[in-house]
GUNUTI-457244 format. One line per field, with one value per atom (N, C-alpha, C, O): x, y, z; atom name; chain. Coordinates in nm, 3 decimals. Example, Ala and Ser with C-alpha at 12.3 -4.5 7.8 and 13.67 -1.06 7.14 Angstrom:
residues 2
c1	c(1.319, 1.230, 1.320, 1.424, 1.285, 1.367, 1.290, 1.341) $
c2	c(-0.569, -0.450, -0.330, -0.332, -0.225, -0.106, 0.003, 0.114) $
c3	c(0.780, 0.780, 0.780, 0.846, 0.708, 0.714, 0.787, 0.804) $
site	c(N, CA, C, O, N, CA, C, O) $
unit	c(A, A, A, A, A, A, A, A) $
END
This chain:
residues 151
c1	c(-6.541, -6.479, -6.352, -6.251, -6.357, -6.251, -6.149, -6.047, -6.185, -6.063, -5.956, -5.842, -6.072, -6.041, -5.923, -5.812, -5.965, -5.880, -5.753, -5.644, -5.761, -5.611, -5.555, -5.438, -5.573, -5.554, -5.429, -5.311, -5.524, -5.473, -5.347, -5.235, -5.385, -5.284, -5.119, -5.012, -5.142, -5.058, -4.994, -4.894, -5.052, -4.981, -4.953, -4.890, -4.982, -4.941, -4.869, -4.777, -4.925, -4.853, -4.797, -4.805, -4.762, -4.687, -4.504, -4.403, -4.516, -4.398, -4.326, -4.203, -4.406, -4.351, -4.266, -4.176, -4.262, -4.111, -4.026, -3.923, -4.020, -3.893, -3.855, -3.911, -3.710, -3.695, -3.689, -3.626, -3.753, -3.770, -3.881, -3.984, -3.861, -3.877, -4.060, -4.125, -4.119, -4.207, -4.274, -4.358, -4.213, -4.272, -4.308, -4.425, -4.224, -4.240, -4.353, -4.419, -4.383, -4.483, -4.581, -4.660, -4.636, -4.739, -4.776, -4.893, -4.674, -4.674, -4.739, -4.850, -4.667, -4.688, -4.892, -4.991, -4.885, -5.045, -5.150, -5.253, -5.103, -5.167, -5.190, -5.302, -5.070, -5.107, -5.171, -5.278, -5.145, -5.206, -5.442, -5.546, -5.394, -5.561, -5.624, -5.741, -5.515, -5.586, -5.612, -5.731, -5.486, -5.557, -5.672, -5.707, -5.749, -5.830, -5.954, -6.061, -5.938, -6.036, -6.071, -6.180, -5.975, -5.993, -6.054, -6.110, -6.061, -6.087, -6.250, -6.339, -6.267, -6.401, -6.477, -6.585, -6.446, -6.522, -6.474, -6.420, -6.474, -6.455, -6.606, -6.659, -6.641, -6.771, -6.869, -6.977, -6.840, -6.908, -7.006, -7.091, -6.992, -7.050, -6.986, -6.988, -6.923, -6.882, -6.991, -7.079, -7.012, -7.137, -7.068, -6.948, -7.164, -7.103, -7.080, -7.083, -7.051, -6.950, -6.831, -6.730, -6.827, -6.673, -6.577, -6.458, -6.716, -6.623, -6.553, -6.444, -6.667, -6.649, -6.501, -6.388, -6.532, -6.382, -6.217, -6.102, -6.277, -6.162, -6.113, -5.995, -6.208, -6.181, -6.098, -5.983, -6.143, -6.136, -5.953, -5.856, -5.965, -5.848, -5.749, -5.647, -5.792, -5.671, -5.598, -5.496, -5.745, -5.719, -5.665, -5.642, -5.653, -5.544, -5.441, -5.347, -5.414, -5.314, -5.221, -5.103, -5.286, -5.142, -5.182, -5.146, -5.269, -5.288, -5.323, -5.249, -5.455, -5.538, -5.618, -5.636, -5.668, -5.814, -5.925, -5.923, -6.026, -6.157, -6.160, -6.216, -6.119, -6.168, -6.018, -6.004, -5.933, -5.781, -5.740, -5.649, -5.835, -5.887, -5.973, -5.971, -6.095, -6.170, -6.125, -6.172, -6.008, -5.997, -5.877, -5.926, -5.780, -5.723, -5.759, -5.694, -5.928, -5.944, -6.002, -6.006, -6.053, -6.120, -6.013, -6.009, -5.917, -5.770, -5.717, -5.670, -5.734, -5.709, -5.822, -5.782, -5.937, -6.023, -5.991, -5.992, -5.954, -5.913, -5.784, -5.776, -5.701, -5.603, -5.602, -5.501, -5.691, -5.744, -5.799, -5.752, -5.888, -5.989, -5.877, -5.889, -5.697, -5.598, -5.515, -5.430, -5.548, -5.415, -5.435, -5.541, -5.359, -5.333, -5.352, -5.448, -5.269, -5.251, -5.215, -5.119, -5.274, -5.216, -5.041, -4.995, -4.955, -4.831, -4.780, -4.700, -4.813, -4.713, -4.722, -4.640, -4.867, -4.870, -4.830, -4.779, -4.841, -4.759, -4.638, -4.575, -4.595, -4.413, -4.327, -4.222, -4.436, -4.370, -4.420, -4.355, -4.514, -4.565, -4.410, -4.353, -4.381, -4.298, -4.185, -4.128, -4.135, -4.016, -3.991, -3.881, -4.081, -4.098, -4.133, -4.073, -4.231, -4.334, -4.240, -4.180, -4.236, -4.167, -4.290, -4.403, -4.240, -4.349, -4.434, -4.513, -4.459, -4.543, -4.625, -4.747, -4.578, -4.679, -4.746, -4.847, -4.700, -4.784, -4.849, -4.930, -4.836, -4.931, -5.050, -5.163, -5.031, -5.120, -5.231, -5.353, -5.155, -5.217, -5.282, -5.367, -5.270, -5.397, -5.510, -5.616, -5.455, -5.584, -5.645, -5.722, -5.627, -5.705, -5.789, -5.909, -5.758, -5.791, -5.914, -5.994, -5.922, -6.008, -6.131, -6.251, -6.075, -6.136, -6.248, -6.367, -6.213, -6.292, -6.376, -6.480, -6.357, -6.431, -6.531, -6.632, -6.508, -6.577, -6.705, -6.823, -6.674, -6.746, -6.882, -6.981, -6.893, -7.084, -7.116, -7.220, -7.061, -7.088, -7.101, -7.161, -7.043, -7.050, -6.930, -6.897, -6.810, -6.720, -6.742, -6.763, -6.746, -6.792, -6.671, -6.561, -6.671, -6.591, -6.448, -6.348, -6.501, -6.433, -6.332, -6.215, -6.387, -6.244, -6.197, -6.086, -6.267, -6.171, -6.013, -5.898, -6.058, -5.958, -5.856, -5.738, -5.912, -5.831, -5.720, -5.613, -5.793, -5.682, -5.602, -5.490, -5.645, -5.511, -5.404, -5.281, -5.462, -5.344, -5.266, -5.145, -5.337, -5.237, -5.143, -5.020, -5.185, -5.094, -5.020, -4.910, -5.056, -4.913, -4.826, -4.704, -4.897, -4.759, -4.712, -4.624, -4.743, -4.693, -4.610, -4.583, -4.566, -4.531, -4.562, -4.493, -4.706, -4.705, -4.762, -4.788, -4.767, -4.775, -4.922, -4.976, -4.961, -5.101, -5.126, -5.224, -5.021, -5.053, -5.131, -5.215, -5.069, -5.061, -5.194, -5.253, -5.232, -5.325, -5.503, -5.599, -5.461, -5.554, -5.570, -5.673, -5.475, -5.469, -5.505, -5.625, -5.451, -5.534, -5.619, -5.653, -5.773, -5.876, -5.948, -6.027, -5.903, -5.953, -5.992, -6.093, -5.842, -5.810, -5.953, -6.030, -5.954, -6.071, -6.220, -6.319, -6.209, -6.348, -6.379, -6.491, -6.244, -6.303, -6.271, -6.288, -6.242, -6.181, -6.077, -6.032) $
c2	c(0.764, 0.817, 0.740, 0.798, 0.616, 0.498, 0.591, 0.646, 0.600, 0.630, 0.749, 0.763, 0.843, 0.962, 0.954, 1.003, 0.883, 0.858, 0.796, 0.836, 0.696, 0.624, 0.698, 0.659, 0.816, 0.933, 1.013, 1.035, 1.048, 1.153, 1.087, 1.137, 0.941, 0.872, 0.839, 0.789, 0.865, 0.833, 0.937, 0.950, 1.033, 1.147, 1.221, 1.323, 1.201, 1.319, 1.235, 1.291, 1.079, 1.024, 0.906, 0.834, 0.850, 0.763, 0.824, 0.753, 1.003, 1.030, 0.986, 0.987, 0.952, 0.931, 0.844, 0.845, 0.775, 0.628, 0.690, 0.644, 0.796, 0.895, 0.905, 0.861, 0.991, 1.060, 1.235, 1.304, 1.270, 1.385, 1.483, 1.431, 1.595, 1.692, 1.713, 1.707, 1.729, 1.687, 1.564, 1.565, 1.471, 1.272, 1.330, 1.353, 1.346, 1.396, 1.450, 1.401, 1.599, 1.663, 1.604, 1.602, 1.525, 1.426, 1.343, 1.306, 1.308, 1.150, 1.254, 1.226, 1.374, 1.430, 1.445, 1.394, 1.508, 1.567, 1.406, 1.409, 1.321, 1.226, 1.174, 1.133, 1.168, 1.165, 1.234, 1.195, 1.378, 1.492, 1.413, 1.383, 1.423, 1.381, 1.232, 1.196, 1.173, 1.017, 1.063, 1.068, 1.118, 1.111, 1.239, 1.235, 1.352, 1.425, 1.356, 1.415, 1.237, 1.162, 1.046, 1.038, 0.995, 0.889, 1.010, 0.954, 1.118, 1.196, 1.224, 1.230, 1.238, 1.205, 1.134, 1.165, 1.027, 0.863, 0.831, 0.721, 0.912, 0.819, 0.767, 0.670, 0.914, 0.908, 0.811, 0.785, 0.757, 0.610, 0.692, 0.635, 0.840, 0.903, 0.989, 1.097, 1.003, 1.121, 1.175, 1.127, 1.333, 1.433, 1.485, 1.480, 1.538, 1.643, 1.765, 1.841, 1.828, 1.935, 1.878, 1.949, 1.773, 1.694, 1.718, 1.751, 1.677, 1.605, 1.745, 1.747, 1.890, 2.027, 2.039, 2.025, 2.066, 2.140, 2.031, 2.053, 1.928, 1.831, 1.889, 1.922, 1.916, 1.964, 2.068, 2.060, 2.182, 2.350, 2.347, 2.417, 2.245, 2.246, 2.226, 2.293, 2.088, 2.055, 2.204, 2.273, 2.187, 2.334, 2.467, 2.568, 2.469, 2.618, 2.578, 2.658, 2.405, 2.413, 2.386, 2.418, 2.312, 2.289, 2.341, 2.287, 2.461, 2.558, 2.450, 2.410, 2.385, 2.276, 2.383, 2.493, 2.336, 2.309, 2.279, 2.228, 2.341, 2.178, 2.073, 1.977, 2.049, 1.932, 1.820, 1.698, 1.921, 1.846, 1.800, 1.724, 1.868, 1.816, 1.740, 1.663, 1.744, 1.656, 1.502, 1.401, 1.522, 1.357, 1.340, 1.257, 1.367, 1.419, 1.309, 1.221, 1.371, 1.311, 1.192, 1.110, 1.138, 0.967, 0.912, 0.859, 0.956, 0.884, 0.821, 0.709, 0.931, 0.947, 0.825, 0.721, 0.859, 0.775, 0.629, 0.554, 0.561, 0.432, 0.417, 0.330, 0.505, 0.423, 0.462, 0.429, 0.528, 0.478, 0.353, 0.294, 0.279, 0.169, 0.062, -0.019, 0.090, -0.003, -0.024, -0.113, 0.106, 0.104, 0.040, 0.050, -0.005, -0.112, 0.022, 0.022, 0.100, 0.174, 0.330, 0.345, 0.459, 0.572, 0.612, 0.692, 0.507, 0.551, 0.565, 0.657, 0.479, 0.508, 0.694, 0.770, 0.714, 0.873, 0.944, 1.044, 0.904, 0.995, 1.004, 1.101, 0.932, 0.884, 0.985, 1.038, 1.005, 1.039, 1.233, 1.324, 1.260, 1.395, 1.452, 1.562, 1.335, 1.390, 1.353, 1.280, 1.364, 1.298, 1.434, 1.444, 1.525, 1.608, 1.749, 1.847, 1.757, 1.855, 1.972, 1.910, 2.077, 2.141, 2.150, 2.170, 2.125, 2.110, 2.227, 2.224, 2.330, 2.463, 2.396, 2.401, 2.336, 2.263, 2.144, 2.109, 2.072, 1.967, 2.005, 1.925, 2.123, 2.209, 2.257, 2.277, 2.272, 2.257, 2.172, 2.184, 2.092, 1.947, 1.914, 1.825, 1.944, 1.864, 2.018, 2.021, 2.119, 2.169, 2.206, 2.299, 2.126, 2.075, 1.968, 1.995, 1.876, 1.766, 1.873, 1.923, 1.887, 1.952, 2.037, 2.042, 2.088, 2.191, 2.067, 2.090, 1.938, 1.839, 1.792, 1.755, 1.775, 1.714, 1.776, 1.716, 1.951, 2.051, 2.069, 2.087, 2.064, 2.100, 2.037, 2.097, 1.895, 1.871, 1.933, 1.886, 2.044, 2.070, 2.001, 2.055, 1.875, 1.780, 1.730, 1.683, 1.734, 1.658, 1.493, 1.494, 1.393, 1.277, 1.215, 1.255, 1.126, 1.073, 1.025, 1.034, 0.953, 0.912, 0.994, 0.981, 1.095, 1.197, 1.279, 1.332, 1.297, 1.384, 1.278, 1.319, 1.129, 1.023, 1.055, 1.074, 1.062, 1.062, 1.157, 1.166, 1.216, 1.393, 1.399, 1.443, 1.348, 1.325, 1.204, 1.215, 1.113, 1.013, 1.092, 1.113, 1.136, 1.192, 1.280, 1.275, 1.334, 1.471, 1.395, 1.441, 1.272, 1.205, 1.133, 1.129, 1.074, 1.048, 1.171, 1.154, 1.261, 1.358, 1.437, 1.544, 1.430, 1.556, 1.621, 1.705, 1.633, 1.754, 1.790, 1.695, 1.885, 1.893, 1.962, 2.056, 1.865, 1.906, 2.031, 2.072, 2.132, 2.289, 2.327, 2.408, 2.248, 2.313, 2.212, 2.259, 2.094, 2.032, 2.148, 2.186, 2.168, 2.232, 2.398, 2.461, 2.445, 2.587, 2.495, 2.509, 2.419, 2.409, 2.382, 2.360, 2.341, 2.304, 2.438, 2.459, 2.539, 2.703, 2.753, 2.775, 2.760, 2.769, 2.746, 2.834, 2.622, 2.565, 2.614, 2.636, 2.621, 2.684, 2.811, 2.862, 2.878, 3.011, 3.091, 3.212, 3.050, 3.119, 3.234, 3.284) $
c3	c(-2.037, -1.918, -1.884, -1.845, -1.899, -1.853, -1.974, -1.933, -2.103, -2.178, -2.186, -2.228, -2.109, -2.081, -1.970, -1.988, -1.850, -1.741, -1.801, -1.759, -1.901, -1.886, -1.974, -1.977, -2.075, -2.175, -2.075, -2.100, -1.938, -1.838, -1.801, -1.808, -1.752, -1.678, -1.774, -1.738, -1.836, -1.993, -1.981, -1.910, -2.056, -2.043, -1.941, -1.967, -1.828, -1.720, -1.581, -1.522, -1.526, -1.453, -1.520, -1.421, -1.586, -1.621, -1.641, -1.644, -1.655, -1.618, -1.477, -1.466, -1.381, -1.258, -1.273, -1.189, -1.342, -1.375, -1.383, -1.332, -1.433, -1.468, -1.343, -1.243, -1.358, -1.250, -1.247, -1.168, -1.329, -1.376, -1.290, -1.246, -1.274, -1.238, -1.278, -1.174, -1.364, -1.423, -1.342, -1.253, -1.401, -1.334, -1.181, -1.150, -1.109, -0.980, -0.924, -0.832, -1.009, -0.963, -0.992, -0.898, -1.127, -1.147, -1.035, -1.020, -0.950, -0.876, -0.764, -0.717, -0.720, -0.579, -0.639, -0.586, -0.728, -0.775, -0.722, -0.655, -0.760, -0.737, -0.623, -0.592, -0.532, -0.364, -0.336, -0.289, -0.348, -0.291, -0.318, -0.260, -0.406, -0.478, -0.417, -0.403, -0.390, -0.370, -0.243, -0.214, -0.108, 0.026, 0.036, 0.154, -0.031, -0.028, -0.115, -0.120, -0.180, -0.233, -0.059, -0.002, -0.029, 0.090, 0.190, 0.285, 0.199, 0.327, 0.290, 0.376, 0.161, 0.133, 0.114, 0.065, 0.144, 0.189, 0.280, 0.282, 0.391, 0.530, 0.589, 0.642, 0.536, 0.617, 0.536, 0.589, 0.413, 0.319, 0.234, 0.165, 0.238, 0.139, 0.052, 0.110, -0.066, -0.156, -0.165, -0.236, -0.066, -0.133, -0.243, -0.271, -0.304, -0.461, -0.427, -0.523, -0.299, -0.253, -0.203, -0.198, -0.169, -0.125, -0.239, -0.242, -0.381, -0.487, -0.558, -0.614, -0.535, -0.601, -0.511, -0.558, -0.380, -0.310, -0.315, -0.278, -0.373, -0.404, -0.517, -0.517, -0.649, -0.756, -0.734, -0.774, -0.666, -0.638, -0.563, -0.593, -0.469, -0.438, -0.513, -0.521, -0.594, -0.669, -0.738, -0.744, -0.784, -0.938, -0.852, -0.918, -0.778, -0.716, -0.658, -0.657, -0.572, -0.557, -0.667, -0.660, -0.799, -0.914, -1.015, -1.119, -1.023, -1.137, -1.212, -1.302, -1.177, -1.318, -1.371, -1.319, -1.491, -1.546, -1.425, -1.312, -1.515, -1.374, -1.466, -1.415, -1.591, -1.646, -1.629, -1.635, -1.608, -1.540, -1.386, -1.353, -1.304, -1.184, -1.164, -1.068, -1.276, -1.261, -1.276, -1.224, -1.374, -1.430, -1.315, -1.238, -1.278, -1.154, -1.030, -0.973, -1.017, -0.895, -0.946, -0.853, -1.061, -1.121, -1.021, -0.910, -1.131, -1.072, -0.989, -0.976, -0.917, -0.789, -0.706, -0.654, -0.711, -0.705, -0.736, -0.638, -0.889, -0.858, -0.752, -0.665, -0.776, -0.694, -0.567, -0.507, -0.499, -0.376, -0.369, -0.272, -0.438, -0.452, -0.410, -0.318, -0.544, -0.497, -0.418, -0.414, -0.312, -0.239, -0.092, -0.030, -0.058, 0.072, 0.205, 0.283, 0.207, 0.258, 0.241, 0.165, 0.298, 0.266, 0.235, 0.154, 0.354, 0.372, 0.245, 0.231, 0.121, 0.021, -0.023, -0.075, 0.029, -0.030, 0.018, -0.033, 0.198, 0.286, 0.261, 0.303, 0.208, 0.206, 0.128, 0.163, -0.045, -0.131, -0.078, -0.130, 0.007, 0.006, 0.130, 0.127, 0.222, 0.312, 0.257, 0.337, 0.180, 0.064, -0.032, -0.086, -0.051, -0.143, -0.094, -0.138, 0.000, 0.031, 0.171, 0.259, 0.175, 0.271, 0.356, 0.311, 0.557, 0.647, 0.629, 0.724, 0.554, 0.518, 0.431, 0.448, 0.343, 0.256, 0.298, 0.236, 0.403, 0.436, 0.536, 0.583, 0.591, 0.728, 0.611, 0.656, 0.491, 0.404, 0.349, 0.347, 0.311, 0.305, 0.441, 0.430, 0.523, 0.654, 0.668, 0.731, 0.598, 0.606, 0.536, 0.558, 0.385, 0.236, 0.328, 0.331, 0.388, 0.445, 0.526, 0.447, 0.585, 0.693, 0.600, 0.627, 0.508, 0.415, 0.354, 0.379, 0.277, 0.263, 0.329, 0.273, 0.493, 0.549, 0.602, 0.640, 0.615, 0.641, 0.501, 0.530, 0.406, 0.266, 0.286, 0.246, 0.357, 0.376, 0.482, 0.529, 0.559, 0.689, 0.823, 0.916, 0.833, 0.914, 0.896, 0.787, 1.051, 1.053, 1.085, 1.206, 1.053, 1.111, 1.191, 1.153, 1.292, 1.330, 1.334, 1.405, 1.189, 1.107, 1.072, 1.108, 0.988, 0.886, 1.028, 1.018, 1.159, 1.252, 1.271, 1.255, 1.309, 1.279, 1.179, 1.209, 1.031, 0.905, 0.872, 0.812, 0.936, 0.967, 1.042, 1.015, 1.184, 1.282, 1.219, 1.223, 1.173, 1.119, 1.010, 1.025, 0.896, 0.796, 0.905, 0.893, 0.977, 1.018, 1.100, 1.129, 1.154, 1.249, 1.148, 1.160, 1.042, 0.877, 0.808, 0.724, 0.823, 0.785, 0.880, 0.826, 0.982, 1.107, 1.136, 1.194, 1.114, 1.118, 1.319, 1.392, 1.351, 1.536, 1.545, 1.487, 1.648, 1.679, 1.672, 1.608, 1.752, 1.731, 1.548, 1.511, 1.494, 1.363, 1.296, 1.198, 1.343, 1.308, 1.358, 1.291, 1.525, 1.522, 1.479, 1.503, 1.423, 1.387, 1.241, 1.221, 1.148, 0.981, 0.994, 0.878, 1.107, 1.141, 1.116, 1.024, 1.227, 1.238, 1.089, 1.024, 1.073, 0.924, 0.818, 0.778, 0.793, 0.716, 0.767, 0.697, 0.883, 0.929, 0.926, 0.929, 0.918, 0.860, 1.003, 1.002, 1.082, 1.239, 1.229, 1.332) $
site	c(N, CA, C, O, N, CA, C, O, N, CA, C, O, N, CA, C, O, N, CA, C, O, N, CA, C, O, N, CA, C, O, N, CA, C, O, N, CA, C, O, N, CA, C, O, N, CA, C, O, N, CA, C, O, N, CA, C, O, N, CA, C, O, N, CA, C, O, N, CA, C, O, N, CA, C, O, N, CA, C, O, N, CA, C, O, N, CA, C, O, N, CA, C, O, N, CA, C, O, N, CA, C, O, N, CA, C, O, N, CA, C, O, N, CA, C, O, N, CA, C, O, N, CA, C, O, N, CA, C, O, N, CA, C, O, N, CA, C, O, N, CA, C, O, N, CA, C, O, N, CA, C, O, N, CA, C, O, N, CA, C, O, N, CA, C, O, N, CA, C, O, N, CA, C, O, N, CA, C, O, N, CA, C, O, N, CA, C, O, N, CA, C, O, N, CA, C, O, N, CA, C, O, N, CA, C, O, N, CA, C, O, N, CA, C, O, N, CA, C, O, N, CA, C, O, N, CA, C, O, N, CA, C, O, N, CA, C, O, N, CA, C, O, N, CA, C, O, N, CA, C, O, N, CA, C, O, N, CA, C, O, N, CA, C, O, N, CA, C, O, N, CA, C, O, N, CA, C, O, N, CA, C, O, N, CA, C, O, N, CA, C, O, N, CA, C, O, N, CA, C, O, N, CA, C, O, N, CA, C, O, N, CA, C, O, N, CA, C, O, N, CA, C, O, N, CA, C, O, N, CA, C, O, N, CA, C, O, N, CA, C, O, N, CA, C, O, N, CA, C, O, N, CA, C, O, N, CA, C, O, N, CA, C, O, N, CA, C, O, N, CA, C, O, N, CA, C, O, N, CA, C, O, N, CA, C, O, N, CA, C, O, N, CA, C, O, N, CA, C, O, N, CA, C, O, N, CA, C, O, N, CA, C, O, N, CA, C, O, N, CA, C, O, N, CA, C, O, N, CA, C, O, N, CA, C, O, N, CA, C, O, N, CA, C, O, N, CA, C, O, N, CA, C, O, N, CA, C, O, N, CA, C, O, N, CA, C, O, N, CA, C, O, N, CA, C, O, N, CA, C, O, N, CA, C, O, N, CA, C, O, N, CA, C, O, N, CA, C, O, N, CA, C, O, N, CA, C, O, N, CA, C, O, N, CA, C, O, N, CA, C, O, N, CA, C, O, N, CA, C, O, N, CA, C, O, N, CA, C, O, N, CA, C, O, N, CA, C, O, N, CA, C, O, N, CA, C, O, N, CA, C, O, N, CA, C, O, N, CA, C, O, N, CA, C, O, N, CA, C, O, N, CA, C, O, N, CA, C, O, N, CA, C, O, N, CA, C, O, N, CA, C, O, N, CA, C, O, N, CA, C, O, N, CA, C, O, N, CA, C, O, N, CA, C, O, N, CA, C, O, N, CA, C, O, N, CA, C, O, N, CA, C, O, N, CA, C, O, N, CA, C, O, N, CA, C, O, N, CA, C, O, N, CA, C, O, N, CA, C, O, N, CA, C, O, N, CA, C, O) $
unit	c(A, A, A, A, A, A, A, A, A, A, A, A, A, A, A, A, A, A, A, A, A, A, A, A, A, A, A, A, A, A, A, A, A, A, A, A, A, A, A, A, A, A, A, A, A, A, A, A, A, A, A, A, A, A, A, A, A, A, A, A, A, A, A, A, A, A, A, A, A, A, A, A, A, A, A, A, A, A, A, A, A, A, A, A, A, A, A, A, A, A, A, A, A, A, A, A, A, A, A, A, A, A, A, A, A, A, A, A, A, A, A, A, A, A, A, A, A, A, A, A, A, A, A, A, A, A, A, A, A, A, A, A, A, A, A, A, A, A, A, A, A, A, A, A, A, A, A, A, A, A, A, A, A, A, A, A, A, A, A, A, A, A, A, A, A, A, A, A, A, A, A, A, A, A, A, A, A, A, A, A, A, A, A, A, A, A, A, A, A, A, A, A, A, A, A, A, A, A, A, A, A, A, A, A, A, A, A, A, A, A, A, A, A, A, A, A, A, A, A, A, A, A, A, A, A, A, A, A, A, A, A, A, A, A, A, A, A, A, A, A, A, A, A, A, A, A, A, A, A, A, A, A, A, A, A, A, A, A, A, A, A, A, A, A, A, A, A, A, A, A, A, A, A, A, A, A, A, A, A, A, A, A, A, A, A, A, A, A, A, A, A, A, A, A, A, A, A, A, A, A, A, A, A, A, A, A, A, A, A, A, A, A, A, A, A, A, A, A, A, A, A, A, A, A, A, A, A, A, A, A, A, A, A, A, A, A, A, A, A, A, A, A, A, A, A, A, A, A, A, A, A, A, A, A, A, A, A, A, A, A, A, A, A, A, A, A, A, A, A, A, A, A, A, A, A, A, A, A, A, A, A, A, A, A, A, A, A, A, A, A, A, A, A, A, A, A, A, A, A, A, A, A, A, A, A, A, A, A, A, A, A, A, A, A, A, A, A, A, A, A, A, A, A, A, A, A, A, A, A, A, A, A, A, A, A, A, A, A, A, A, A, A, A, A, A, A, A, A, A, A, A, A, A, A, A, A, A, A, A, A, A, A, A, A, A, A, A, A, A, A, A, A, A, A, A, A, A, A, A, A, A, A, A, A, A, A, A, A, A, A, A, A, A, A, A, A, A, A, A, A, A, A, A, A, A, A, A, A, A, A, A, A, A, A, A, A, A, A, A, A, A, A, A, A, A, A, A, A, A, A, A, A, A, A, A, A, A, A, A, A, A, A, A, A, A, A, A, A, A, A, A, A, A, A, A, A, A, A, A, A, A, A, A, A, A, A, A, A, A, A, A, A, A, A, A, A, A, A, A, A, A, A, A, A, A, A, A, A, A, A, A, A, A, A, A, A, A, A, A, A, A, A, A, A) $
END
C-alpha cells in the first residue's frame, strides 16, 4: 500500500514543483482531499461512509477512478497527519478555485460530515472555519448545508 501511495505521489503530485497547468491541478486535487479527509476526523472517527463519500466526491469532482481516489485520499490522509495547519490548503484552493467552486468545497465539507448521519460539534466548527479561509458568506455556508441535506 505504502508503495502504491508514493507510485501515485510520483506520478501525479510531484508535478506540483512545476509550474504547469497539470502540477497545479494535482496540488489543488490534494487540498481539496486533505481538508475532506481532516473533516472526517474531527469527530476522532473515520466511519467507512466518510471514507466512501470522500472517495465518491473526489471521483466526480476530478473525473477519478475509485482506485485513483482511493489512493488520492491515503495521501491525502498522510499529509494531513503532516500538516501544521489547514491554511496552506486554504491558500492554494483560494489562489486557484472561483468563489462557485469554493461555495462547493464547503458543501463537499458538509456532504462528509453528513455521510455518518450525525453532525458532531466539532466538524459544524470545521466547516465554518474552512468557509471563513475560504470567503466564503454565511448565506452561502448555510444554503451548502441545505444543499448536502438534501433540502
Amino acid at each position: 500500500m505504502l508503495n502504491s501511495i508514493q507510485s501515485f505521489f510520483q506520478q501525479h503530485i510531484m508535478a506540483v514543483q512545476d509550474s504547469t497547468t497539470e502540477g497545479n491541478e494535482k496540488a489543488l486535487h490534494l487540498a481539496t482531499a486533505t481538508l475532506l479527509f481532516e473533516m472526517a476526523q474531527m469527530d476522532d472517527v473515520i466511519d467507512t461512509r466518510e471514507r466512501e463519500a470522500i472517495q465518491s466526491l473526489l471521483a466526480d469532482k476530478f473525473s477519478l477512478d475509485s482506485n485513483m481516489a482511493e489512493e488520492l485520499l491515503e495521501l491525502a490522509a498522510d499529509k494531513a497527519r503532516q500538516a501544521i495547519s489547514m491554511q496552506e490548503f486554504t491558500r492554494l484552493l483560494n489562489e486557484n478555485f472561483s468563489q462557485k467552486e469554493k461555495q462547493q468545497m464547503v458543501k463537499m465539507l458538509w456532504e462528509v460530515a453528513l455521510s455518518d448521519g450525525v453532525i458532531d460539534k466539532y466538524e459544524d466548527l470545521f466547516v465554518r472555519q474552512m468557509a471563513d479561509l475560504l470567503y466564503v458568506s454565511h448565506s452561502h455556508l448555510v444554503r451548502a448545508k441545505h444543499q448536502a441535506m438534501g433540502d
